[in-house]
C-alpha positions in Angstrom: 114.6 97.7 118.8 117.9 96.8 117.2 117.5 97.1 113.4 116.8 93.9 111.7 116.7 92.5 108.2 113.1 91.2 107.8 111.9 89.2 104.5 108.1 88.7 103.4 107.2 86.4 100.7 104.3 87.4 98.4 104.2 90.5 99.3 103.3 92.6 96.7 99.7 93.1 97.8 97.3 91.5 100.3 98.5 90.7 103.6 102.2 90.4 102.9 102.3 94.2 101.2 100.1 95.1 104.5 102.7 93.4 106.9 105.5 95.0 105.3 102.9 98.4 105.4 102.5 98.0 109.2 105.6 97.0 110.4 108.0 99.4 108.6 105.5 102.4 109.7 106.0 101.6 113.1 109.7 100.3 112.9 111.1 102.4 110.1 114.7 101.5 111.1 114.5 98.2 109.9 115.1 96.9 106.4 112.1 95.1 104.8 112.7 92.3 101.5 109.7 92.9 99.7 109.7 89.7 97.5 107.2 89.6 94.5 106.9 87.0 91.8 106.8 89.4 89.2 109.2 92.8 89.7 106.7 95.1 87.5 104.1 93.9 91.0 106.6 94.6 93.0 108.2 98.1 92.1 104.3 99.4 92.0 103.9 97.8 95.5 107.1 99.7 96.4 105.6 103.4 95.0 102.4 102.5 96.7 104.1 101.7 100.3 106.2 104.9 99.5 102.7 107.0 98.6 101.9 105.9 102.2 104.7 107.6 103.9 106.9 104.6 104.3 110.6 105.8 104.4 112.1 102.3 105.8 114.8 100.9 103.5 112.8 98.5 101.1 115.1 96.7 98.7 112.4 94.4 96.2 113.2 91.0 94.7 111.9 89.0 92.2 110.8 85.2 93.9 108.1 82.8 93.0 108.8 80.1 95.5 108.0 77.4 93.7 111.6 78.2 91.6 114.4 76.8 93.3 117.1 78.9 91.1 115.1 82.2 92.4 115.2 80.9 96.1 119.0 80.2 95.8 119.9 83.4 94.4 117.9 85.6 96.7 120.0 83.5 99.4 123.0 85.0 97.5 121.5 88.1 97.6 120.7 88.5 101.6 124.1 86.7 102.2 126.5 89.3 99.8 124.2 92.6 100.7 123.3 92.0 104.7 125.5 89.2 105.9 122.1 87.7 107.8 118.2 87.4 108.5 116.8 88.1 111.2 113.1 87.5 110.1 111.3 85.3 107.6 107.6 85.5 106.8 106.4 82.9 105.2 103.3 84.4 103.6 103.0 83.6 99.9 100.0 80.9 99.4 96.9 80.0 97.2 93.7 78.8 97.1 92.7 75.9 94.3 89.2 74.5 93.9 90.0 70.6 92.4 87.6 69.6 90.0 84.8 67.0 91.6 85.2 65.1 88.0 88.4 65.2 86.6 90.8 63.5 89.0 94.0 64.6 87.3 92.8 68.1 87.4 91.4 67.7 91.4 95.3 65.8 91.9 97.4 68.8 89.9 94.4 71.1 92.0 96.1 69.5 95.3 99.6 69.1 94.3 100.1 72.8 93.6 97.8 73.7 97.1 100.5 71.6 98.7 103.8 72.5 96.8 103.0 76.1 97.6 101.5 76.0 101.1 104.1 73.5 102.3 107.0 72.0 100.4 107.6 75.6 99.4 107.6 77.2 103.3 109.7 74.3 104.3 112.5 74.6 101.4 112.8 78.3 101.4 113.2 78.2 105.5 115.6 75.4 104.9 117.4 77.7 102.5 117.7 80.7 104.7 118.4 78.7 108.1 122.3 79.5 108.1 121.6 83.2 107.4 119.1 82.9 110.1 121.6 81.7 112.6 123.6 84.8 111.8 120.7 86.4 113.4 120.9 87.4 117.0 117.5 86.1 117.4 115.8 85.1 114.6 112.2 84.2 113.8 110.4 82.3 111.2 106.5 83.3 111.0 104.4 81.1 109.1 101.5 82.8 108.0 98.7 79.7 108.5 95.0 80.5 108.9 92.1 79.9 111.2 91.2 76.6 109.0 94.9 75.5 110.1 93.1 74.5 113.4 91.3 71.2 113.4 89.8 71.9 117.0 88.0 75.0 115.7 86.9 73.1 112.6 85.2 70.7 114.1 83.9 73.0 117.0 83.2 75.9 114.9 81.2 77.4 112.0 83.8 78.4 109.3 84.4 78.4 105.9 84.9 74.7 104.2 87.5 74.4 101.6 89.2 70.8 102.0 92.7 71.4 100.6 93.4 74.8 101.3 92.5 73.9 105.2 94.3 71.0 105.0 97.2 73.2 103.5 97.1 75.1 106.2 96.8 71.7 109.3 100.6 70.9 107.4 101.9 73.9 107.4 100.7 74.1 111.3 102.6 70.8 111.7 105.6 71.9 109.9 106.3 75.0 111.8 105.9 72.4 115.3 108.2 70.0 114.0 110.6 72.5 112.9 110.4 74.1 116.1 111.0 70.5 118.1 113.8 69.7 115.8 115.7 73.3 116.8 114.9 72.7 120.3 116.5 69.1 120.1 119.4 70.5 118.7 120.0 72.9 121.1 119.8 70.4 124.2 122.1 67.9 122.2 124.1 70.6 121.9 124.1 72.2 124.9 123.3 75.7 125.9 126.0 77.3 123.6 124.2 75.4 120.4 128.2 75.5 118.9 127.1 79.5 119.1 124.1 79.6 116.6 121.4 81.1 118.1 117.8 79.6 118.6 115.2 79.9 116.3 111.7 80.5 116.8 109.2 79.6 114.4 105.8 81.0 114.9 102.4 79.7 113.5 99.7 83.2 113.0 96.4 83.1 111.8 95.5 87.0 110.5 91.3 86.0 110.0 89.2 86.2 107.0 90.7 89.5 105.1 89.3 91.9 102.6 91.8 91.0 99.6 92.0 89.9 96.3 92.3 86.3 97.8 89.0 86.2 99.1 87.7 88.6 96.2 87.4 91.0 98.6 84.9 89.9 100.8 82.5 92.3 102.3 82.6 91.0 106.1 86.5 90.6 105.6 88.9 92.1 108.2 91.2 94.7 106.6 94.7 93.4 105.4 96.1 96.3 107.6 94.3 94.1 111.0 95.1 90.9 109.8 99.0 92.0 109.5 98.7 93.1 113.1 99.6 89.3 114.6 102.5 88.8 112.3 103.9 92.6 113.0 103.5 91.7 117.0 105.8 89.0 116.5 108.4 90.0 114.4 108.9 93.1 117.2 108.5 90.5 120.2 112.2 91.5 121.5 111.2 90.3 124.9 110.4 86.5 123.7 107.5 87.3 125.2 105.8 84.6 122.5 107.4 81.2 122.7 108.7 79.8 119.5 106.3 76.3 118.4 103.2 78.2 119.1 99.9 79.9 117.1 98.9 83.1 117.2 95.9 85.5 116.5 95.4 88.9 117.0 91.7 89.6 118.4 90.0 92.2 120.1 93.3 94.7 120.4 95.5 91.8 121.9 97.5 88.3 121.1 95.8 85.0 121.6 96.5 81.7 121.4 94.4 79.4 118.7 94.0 76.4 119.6 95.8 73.1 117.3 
């Protein structure tokens, strides 16, 4: 594999510190942007990934991406120090529980689901998309959830939380459209694209995990496992996966989940 300049949000610990974890184990010749709200997080995230052997260039940032400021300057950043990105993983995300009685609170409960989940995923893409098209082949992965899909909700027994599935149906959506939009601009622009590459954006679910988001729930998957979807398609070199499509990692191999 050609070395590559990869970029996780929220990725201090959980499933973004366990992506970064997997992936720079087994591709230590890439570089990894480890991006943490807070930088004290981060630079103990980076001693711990180091503790684990990890000798893959890690180069930490400070981004909550919420903060537009912080999302133009790390652009500044991956444009003065590597000149491109090849991948971006979306993973940073929450979990809110709105209030059944105060609607102001249940409103701010689904405005910050959404603004995070979302708005956020789709402006910091939008932000990197030229450095992406620097890329040689460049990838988004949008780290979505089993709840993102509404056939296995209604077919299947699975945990219920409204606005954080719903989160997850939009961000689903987004990463579609955004695909259909690049593919439209590619045939109105011909097979060159004016020379800027296609970009594939990529829908995962990684299962229930055993993290500090789900308060480390006993039957959870390990974060290590649940990384194992996004790591296969950040190394697909083949384009073996095609870009506008939703992926799980089961049983020792990729699968498709269902919309």
């Amino acid at each position: 594999m050609s070395d590559k300049v990869i970029l996780c949000t929220g990725a201090n610990q959980g499933l973004g510190f366990a992506i970064i974890q997997v992936a720079a184990l087994r591709h230590p010749n890439h570089t990894y942007i480890l991006c943490s709200r807070g930088l004290n997080a981060g630079q103990q995230a980076v001693q711990k990934l180091r503790d684990l052997g990890l000798t893959a260039k890690i180069d930490l940032v400070q981004l909550d991406v919420t903060n537009d400021q912080q999302i133009i300057e790390l652009v500044d950043h991956v444009t003065t120090t590597y000149g491109r990105l090849d991948v971006l993983i979306n993973n940073a995300g929450i979990i809110r529980v709105p209030s059944p009685d105060d609607l102001s609170a249940a409103r701010a409960a689904y405005n910050d689901i959404l603004n995070v989940n979302i708005t956020s995923v789709a402006v910091v893409t939008t932000a990197f998309t030229p450095l992406l098209y620097k890329s040689a082949a460049p990838k988004v992965i949008n780290i979505s959830s089993g709840l993102g899909s509404i056939q296995n909700t209604l077919t299947k027994k699975m945990g219920r939380t409204p606005p954080y599935g719903a989160s997850k149906v939009g961000l689903n959506g987004l990463t579609v459209h955004m695909q259909v939009a690049e593919n439209d601009r590619i045939e109105a622009e011909g097979t060159s694209g004016n020379g800027k590459p296609r970009i594939r954006y990529y829908a995962c679910a990684p299962g229930l995990l055993k993290t500090a988001f789900t308060n480390y729930w006993d039957n959870g998957r390990s974060p290590e496992d649940g990384a194992e979807v996004a790591v296969q398609l950040l190394g697909d070199d083949e384009d073996t996966y095609e870009g506008g499509s939703y992926w799980q990692f089961v049983d020792g191999e990729m699968k498709v989940v269902p919309w």
